[in-house]
MOPAC internal coordinates of N, CA, C and O (Angstrom, degrees):
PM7 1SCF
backbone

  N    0.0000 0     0.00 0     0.00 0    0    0    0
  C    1.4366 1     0.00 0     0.00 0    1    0    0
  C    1.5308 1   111.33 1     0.00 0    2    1    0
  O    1.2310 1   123.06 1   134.13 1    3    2    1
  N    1.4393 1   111.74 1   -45.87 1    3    2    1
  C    1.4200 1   122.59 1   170.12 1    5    3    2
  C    1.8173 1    99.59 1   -46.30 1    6    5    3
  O    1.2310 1   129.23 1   105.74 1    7    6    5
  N    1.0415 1    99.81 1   -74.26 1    7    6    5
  C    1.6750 1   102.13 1  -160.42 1    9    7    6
  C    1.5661 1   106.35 1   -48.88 1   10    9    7
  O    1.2310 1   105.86 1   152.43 1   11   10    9
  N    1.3386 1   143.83 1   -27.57 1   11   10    9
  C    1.0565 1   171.43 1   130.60 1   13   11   10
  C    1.8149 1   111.16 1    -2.02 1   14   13   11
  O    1.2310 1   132.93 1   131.90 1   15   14   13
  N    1.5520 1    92.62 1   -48.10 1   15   14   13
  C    1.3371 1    92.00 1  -170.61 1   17   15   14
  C    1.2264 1   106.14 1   -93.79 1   18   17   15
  O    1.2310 1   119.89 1   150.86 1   19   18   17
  N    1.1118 1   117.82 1   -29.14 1   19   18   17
  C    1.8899 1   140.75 1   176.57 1   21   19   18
  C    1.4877 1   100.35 1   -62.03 1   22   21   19
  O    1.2310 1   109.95 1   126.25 1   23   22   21
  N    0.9892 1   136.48 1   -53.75 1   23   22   21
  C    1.5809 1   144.16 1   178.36 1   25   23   22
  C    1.4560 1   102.89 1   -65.76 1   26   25   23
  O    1.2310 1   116.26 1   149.05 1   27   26   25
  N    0.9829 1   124.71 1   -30.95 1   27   26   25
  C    1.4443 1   130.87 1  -157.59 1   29   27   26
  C    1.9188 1    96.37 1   -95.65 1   30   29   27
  O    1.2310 1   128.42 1   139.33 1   31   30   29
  N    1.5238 1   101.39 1   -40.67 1   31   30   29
  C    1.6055 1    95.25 1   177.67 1   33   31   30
  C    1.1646 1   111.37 1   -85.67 1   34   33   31
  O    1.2310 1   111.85 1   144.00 1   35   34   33
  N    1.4783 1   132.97 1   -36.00 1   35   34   33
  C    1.6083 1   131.07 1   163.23 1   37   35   34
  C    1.4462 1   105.84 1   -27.22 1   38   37   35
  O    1.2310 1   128.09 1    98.09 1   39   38   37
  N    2.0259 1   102.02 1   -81.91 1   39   38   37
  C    1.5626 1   100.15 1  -166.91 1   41   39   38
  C    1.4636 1   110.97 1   -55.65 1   42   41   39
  O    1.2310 1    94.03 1  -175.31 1   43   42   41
  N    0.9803 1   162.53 1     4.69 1   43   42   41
  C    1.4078 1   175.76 1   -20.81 1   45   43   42
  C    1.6023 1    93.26 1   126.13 1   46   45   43
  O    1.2310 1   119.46 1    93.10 1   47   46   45
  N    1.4163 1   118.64 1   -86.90 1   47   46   45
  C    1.3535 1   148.69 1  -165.83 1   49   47   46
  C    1.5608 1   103.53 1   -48.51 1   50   49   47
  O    1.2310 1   127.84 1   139.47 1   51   50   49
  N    1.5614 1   102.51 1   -40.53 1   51   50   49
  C    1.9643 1   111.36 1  -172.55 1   53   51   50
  C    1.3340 1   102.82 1   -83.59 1   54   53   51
  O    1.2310 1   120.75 1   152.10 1   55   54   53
  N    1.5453 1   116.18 1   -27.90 1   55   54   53
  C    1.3583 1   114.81 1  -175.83 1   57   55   54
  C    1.4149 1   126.03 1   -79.42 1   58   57   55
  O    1.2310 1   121.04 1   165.83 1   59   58   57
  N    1.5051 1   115.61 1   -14.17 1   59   58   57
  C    1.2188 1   147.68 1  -172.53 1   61   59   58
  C    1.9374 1    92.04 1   -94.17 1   62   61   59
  O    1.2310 1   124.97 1   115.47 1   63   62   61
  N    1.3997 1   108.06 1   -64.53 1   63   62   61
  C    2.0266 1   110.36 1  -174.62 1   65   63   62
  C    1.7718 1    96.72 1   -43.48 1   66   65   63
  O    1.2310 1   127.84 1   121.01 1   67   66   65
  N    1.4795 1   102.52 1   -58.99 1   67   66   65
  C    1.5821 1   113.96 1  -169.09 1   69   67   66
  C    1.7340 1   115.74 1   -44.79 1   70   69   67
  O    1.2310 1   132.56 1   123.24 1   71   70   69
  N    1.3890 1    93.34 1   -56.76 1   71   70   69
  C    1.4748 1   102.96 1  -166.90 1   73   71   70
  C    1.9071 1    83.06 1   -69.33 1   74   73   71
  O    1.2310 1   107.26 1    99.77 1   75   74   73
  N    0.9085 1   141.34 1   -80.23 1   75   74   73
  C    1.9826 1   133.57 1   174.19 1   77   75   74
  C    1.1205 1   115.42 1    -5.49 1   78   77   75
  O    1.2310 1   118.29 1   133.72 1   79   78   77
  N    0.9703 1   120.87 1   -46.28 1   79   78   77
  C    1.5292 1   124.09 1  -163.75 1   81   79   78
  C    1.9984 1    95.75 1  -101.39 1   82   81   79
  O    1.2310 1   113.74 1   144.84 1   83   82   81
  N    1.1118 1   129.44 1   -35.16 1   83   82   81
  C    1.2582 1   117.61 1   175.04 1   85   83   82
  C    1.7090 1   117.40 1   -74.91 1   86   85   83
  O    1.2310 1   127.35 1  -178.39 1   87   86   85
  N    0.8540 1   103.46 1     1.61 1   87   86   85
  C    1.6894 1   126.13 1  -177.14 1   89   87   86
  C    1.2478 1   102.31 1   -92.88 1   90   89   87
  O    1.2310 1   121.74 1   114.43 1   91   90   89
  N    1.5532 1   114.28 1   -65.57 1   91   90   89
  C    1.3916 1   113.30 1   175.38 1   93   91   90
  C    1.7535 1   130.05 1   -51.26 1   94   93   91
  O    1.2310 1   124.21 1   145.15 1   95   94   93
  N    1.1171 1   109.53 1   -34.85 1   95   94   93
  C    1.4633 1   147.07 1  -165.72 1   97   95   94
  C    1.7618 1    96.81 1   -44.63 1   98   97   95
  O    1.2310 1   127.19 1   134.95 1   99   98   97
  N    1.3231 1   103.77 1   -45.05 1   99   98   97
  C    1.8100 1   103.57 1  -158.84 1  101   99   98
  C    2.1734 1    93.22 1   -93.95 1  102  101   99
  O    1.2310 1   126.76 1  -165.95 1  103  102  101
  N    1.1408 1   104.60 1    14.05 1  103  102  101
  C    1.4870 1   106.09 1  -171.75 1  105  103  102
  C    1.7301 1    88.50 1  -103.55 1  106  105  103
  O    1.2310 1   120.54 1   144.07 1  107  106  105
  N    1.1588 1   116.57 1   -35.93 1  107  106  105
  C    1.7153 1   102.08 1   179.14 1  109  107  106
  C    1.4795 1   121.87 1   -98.94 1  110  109  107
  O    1.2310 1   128.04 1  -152.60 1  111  110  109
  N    1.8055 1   102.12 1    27.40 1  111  110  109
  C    1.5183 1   108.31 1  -173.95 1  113  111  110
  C    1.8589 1    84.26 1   -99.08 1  114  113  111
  O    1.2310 1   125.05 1   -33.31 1  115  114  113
  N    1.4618 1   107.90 1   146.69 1  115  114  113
  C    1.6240 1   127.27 1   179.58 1  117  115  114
  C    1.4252 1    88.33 1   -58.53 1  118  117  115
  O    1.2310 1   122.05 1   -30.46 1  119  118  117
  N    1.5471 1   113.68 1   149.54 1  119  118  117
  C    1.4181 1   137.26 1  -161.14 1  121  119  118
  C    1.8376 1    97.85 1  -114.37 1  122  121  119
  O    1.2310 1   125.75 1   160.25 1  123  122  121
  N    1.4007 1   106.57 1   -19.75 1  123  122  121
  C    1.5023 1   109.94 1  -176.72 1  125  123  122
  C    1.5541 1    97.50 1   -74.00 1  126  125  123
  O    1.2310 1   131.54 1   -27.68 1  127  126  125
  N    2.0185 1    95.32 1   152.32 1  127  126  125
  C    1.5770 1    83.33 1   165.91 1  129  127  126
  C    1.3595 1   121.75 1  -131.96 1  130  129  127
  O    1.2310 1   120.67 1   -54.16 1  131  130  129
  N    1.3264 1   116.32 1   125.84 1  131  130  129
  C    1.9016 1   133.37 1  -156.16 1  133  131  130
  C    1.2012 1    84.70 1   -25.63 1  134  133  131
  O    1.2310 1   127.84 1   -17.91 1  135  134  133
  N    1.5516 1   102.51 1   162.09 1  135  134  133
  C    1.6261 1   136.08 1   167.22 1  137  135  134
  C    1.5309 1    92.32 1   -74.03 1  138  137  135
  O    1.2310 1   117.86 1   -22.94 1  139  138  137
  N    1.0879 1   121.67 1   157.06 1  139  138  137
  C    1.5737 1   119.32 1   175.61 1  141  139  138
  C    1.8000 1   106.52 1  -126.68 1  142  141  139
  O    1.2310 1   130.55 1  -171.40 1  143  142  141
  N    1.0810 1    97.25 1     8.60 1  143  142  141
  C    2.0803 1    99.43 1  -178.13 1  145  143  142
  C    1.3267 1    97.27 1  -102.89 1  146  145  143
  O    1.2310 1   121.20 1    -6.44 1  147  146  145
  N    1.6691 1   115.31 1   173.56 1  147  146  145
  C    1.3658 1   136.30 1   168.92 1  149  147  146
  C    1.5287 1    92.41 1  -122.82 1  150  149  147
  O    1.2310 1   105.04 1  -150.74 1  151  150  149
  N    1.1263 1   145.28 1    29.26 1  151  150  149
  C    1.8322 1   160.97 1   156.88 1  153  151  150
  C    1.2237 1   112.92 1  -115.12 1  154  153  151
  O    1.2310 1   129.67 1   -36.78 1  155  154  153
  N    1.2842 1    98.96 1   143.22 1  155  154  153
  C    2.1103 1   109.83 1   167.50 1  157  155  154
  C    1.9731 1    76.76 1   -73.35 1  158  157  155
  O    1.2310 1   129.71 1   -23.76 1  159  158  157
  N    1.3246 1    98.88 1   156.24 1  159  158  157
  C    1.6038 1   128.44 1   170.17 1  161  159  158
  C    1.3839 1   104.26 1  -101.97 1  162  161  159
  O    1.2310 1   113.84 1   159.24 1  163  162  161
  N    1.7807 1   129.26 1   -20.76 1  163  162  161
  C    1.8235 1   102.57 1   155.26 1  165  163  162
  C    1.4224 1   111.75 1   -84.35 1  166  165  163
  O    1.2310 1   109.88 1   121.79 1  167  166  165
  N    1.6799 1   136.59 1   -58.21 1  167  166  165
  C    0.9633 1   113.98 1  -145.96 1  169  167  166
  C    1.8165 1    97.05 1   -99.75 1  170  169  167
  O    1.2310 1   115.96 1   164.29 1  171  170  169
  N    1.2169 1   125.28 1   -15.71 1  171  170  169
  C    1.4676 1   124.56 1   171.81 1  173  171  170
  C    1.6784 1   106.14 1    97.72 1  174  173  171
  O    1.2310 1   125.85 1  -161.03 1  175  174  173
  N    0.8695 1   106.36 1    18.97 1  175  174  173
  C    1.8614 1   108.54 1   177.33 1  177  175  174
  C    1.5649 1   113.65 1  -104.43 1  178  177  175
  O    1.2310 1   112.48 1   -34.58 1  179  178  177
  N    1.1136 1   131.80 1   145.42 1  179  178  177
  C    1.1720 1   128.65 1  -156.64 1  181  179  178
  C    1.7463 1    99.12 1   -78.56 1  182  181  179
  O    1.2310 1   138.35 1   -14.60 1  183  182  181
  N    1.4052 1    82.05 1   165.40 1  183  182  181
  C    1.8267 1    96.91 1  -174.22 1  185  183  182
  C    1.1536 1   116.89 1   -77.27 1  186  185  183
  O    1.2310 1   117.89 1   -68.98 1  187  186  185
  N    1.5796 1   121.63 1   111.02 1  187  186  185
  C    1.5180 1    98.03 1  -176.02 1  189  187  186
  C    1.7571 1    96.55 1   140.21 1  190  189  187
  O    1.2310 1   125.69 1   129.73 1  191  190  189
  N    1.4472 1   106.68 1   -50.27 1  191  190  189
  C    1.0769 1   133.71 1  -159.08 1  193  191  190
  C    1.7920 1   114.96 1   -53.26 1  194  193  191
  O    1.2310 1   123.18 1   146.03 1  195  194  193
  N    1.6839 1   111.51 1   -33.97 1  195  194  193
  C    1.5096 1   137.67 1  -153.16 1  197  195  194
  C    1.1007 1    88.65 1  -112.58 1  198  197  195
  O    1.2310 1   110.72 1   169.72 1  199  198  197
  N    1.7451 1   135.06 1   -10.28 1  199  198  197
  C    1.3719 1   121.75 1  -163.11 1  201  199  198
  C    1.3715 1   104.08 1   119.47 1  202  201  199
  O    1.2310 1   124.12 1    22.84 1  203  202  201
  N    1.7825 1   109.71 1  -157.16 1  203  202  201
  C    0.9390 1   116.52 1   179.32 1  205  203  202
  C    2.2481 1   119.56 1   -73.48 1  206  205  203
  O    1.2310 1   136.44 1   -45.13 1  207  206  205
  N    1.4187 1    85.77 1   134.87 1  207  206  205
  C    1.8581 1    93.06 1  -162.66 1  209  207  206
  C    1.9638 1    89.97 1   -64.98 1  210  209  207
  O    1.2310 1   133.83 1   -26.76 1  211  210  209
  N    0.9458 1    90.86 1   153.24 1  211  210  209
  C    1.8068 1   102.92 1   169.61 1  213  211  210
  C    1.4260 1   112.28 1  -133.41 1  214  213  211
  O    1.2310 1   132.27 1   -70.43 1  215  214  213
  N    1.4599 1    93.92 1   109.57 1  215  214  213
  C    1.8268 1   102.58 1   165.29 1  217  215  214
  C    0.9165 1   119.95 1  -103.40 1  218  217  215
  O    1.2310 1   138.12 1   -38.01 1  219  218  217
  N    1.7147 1    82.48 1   141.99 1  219  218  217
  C    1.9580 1   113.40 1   178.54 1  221  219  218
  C    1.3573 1   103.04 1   -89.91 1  222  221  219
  O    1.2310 1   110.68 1   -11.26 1  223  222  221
  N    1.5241 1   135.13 1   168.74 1  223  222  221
  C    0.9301 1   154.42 1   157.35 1  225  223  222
  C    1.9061 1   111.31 1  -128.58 1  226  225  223
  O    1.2310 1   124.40 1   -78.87 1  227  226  225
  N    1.7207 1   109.16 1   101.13 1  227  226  225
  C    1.1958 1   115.70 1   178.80 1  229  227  226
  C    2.1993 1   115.37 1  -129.67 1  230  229  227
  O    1.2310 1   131.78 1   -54.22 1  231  230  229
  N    1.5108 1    94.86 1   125.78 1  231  230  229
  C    1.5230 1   118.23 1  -171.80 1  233  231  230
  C    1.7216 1    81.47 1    36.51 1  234  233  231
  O    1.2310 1   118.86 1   -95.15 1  235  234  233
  N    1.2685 1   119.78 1    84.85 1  235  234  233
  C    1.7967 1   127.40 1   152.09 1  237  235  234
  C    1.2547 1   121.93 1    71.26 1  238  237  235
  O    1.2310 1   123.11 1  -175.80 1  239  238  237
  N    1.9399 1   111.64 1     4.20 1  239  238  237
  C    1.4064 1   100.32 1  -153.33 1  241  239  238
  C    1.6522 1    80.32 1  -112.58 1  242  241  239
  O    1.2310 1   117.86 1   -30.08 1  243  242  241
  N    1.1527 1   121.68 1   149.92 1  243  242  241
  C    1.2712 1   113.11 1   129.30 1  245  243  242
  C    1.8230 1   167.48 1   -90.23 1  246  245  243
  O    1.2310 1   127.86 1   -61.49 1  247  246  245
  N    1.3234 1   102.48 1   118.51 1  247  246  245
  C    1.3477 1   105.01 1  -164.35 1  249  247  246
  C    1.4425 1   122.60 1   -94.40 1  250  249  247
  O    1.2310 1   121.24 1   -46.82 1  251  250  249
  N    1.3500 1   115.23 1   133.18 1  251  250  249
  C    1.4575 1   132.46 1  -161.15 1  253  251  250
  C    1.8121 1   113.01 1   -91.83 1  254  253  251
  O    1.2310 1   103.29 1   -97.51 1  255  254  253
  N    0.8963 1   148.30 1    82.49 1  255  254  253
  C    1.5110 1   127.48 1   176.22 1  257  255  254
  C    1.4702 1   122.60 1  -105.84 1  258  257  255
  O    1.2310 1   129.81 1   -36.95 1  259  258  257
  N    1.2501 1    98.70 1   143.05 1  259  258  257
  C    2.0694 1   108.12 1   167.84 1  261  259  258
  C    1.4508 1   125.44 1   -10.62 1  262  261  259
  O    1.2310 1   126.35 1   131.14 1  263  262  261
  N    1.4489 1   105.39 1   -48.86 1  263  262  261
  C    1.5691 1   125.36 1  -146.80 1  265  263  262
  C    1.6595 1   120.76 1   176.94 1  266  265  263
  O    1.2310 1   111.59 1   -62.65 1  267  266  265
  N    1.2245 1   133.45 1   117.35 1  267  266  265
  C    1.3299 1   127.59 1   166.87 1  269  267  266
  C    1.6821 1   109.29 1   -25.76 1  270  269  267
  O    1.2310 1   111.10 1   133.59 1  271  270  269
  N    0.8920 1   134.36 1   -46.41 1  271  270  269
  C    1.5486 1   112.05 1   172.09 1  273  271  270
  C    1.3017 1   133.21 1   -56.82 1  274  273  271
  O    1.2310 1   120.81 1   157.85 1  275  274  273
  N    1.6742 1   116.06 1   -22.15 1  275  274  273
  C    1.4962 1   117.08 1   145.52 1  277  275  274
  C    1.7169 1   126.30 1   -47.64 1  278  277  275
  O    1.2310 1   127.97 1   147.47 1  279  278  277
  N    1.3728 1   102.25 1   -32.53 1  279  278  277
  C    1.2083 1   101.83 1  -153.72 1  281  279  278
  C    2.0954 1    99.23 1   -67.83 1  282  281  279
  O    1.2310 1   108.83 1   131.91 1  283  282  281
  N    0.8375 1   138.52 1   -48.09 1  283  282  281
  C    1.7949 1   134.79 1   167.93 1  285  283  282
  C    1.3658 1    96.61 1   -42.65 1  286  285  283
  O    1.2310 1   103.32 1   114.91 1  287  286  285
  N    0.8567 1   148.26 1   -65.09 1  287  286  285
  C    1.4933 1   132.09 1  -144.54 1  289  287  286
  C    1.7095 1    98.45 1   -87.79 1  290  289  287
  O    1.2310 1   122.86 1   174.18 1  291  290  289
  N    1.4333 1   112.12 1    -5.82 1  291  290  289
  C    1.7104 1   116.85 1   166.94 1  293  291  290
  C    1.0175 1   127.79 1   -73.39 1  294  293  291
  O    1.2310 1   134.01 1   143.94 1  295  294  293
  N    1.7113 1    90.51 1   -36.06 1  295  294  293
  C    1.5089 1   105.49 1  -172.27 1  297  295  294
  C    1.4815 1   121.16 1   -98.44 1  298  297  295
  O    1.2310 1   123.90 1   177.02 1  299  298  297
  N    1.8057 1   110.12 1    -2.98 1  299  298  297
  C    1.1451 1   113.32 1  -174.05 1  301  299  298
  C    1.6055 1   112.81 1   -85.52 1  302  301  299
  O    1.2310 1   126.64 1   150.84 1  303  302  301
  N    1.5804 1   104.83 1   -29.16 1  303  302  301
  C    1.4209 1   128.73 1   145.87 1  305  303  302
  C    1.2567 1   142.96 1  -122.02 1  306  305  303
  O    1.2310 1   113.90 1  -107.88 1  307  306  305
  N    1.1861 1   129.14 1    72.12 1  307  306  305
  C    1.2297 1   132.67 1  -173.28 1  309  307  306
  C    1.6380 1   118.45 1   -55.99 1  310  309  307
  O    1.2310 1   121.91 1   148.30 1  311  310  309
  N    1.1890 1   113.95 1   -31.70 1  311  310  309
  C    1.2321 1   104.12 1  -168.19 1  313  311  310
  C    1.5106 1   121.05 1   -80.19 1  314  313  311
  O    1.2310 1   128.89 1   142.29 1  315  314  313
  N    2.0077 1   100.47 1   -37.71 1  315  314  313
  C    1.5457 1    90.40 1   142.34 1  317  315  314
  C    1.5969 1   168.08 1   -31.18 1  318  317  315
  O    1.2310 1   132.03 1   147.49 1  319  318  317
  N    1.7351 1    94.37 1   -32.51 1  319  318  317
  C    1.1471 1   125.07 1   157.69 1  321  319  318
  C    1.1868 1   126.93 1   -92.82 1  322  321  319
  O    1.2310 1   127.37 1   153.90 1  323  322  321
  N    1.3659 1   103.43 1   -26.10 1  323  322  321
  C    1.9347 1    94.89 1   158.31 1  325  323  322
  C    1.7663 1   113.70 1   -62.15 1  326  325  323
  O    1.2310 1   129.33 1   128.96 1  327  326  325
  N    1.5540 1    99.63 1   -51.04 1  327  326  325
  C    1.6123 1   101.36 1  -175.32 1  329  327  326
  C    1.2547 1   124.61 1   -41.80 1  330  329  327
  O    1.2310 1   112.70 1   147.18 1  331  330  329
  N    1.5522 1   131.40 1   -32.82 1  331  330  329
  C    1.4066 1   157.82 1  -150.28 1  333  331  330
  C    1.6702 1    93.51 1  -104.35 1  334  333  331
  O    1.2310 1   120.13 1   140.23 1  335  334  333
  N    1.1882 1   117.37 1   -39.77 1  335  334  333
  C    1.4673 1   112.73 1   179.10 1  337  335  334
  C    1.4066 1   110.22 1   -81.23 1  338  337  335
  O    1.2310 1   116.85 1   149.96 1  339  338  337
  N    1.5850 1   123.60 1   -30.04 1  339  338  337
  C    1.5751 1   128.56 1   175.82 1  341  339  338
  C    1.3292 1    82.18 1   -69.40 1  342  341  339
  O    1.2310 1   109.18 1    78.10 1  343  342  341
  N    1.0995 1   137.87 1  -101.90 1  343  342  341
  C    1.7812 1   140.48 1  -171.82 1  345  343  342
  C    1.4271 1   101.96 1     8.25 1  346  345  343
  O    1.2310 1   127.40 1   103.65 1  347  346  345
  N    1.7841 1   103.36 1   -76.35 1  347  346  345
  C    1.5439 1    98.74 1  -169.50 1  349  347  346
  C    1.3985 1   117.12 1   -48.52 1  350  349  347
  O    1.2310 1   124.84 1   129.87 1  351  350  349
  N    1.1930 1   108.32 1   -50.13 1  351  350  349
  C    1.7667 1   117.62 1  -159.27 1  353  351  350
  C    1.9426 1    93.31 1   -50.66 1  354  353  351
  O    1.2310 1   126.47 1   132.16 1  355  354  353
  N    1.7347 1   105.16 1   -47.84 1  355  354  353
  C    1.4663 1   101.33 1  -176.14 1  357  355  354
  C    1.2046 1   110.03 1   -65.64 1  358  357  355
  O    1.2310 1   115.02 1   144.34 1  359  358  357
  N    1.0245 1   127.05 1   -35.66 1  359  358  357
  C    1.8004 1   113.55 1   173.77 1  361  359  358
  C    1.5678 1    89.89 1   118.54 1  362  361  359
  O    1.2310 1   111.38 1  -155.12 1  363  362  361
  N    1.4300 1   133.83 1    24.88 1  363  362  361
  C    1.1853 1   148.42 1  -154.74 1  365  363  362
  C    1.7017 1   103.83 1   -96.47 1  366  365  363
  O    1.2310 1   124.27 1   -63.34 1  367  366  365
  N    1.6052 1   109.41 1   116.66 1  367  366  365
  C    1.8504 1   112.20 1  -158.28 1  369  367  366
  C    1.6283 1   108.68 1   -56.36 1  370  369  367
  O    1.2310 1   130.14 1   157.84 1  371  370  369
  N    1.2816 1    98.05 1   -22.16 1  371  370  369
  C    1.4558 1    92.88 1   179.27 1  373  371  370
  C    1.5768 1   123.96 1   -99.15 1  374  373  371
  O    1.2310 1   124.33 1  -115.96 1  375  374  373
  N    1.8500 1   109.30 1    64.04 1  375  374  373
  C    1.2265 1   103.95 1  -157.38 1  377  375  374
  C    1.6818 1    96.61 1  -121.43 1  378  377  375
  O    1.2310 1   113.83 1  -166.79 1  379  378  377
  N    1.1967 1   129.29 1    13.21 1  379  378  377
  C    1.1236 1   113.92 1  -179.99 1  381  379  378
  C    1.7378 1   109.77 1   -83.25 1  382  381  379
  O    1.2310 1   107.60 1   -45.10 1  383  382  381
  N    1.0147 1   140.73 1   134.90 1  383  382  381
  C    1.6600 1   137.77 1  -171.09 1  385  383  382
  C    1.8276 1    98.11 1   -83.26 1  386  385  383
  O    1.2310 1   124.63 1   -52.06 1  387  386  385
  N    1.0871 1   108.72 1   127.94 1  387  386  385
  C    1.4251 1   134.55 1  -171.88 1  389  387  386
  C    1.4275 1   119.46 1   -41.23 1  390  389  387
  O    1.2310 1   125.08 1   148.42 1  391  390  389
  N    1.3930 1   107.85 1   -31.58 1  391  390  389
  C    1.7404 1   124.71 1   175.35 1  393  391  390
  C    1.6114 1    95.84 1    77.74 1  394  393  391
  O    1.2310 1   108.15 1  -165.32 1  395  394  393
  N    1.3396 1   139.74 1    14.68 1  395  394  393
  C    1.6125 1   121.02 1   169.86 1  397  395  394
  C    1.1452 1   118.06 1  -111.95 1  398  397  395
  O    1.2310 1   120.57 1  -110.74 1  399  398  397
  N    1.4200 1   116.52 1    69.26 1  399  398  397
  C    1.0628 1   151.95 1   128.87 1  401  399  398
  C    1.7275 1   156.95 1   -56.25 1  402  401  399
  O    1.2310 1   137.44 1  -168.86 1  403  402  401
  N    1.9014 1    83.81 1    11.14 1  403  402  401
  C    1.6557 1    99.14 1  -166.41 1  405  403  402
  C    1.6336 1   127.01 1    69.69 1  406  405  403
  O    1.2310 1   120.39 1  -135.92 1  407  406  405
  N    1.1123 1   116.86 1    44.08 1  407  406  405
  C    1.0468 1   107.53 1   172.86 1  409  407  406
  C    1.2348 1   116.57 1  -146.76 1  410  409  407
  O    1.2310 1   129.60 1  -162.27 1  411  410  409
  N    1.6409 1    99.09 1    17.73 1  411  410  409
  C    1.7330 1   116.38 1   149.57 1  413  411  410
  C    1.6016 1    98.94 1    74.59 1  414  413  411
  O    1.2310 1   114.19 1  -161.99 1  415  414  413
  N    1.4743 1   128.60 1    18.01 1  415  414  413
  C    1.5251 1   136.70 1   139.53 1  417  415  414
  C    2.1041 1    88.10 1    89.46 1  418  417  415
  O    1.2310 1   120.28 1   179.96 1  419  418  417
  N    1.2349 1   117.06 1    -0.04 1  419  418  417
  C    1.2723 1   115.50 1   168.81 1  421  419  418
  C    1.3550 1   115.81 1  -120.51 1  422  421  419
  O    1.2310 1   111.40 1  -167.98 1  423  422  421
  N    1.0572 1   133.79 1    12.02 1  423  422  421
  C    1.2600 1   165.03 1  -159.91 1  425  423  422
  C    1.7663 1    99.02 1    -7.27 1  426  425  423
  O    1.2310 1   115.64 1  -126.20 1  427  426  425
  N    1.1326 1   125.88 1    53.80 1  427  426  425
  C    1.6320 1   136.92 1   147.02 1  429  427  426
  C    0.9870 1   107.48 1   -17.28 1  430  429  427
  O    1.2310 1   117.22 1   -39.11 1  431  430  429
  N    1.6303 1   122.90 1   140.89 1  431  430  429
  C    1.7778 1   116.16 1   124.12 1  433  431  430
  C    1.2223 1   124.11 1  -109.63 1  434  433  431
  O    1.2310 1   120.10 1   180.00 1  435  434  433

């Protein structure tokens, strides 16, 4: 009966650490949320493509672009480029990003 109660307050004690620590668990998961394209969202060319990709981080989201020369015309409107990325993600017809962005529609470096 003794051992009973001892077993009974242990598993008690682990079930209490377990359930603590699974609680805690979603507090050290990143709060940002992934880019969801294989495209920069200003000029529409795939990532990768211009070189090395450069990420932004804007209000939690994360944003993916071509090339530092995207990055001004991101920042001059961001919210535009958020809108175009909600579009895409919805599957929304008007989701391809316009490419006039300065980079003369061949986008060189």
């Amino acid at each position: 009966m003794k051992m009973n109660r001892i077993l009974t307050g242990v598993l008690g004690f682990v079930v209490s650490a377990v359930s603590a620590v699974a609680v805690a668990a979603p507090a050290t998961q990143p709060t940002t949320q992934p880019y969801p394209l294989k495209t920069c969202v200003v000029s529409g060319d795939d990532l990768g493509s211009m070189g090395e990709v450069t990420v932004l981080t804007h209000e939690g989201r994360e944003v993916r672009l071509c090339c530092e020369g995207c990055v001004p015309d991101f920042k001059a409107d961001p919210a535009k480029y958020i809108k175009k990325l909600d579009e895409s993600v919805a599957g929304s017809p008007s989701t391809k990003p316009s490419g006039d962005h300065g980079h003369g529609g061949d986008h060189k470096h």
